[in-house]
C-alpha positions as CSV (number, residue, x, y, z in Angstrom):
1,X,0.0,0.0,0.0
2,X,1.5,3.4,-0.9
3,X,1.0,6.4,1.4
4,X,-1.7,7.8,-0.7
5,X,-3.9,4.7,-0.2
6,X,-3.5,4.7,3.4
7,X,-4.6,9.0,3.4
8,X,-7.3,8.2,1.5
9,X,-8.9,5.4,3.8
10,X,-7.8,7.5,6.9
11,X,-9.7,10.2,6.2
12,X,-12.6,8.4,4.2
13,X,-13.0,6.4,7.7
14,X,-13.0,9.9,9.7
15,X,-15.6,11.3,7.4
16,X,-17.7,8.2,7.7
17,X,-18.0,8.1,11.6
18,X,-18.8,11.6,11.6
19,X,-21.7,11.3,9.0
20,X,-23.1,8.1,11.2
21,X,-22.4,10.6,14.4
22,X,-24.4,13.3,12.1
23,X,-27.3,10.8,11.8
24,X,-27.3,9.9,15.0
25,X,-27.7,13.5,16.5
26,X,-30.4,14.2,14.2
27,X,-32.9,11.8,16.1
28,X,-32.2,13.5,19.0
29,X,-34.1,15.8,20.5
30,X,-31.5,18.7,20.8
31,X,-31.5,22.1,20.4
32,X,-29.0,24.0,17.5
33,X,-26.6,25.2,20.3
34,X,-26.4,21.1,21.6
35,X,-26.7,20.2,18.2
36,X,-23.8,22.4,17.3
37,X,-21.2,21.3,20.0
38,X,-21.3,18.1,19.7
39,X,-21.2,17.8,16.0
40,X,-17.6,19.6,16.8
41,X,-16.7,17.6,19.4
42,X,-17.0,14.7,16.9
43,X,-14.8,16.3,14.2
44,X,-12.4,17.4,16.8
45,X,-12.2,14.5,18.8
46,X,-10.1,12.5,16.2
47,X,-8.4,15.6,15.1
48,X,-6.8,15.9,18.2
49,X,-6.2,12.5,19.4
50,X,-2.5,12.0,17.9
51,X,-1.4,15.3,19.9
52,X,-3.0,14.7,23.1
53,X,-1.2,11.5,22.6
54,X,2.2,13.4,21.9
55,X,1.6,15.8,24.7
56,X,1.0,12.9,27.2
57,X,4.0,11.2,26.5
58,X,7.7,11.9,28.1
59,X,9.7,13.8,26.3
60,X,12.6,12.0,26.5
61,X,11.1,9.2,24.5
62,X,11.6,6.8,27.7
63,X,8.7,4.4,29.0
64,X,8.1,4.3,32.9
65,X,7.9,0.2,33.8
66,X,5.9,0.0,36.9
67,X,7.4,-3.4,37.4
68,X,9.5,-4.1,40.2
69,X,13.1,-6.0,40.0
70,X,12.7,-9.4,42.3
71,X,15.4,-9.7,44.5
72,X,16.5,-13.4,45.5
């Protein structure tokens, strides 16, 4: 698969849950303002997923191991 494959079914997928979100929301009894906020929670939700991911991680690229060494 080349790169632009892999684009297209990234954001083909993205558009698709938001449409089913869409569709969703419509048979719903919300008001415009409701209506409104979540239809940009759904776009931003993925949007920013890979940089709250970034931003969570350390910095230093190093991952904490909760495990403890056993001693015998």
């Amino acid at each position: 698969m080349d790169a632009e494959l892999l684009q297209f079914l990234l954001v083909g997928t993205l558009v698709g849950m938001y449409l089913l979100a869409m569709l969703y929301l419509r048979r719903q009894p919300l008001s415009l303002g409701r209506y409104t906020f979540w239809g940009l929670f759904a776009l931003l939700v993925p949007a920013l997923g890979p940089f709250l991911v970034i931003a969570a991680s350390r910095p230093d690229g190093r991952q904490r191991h909760s495990s403890r060494l056993i001693r015998r």
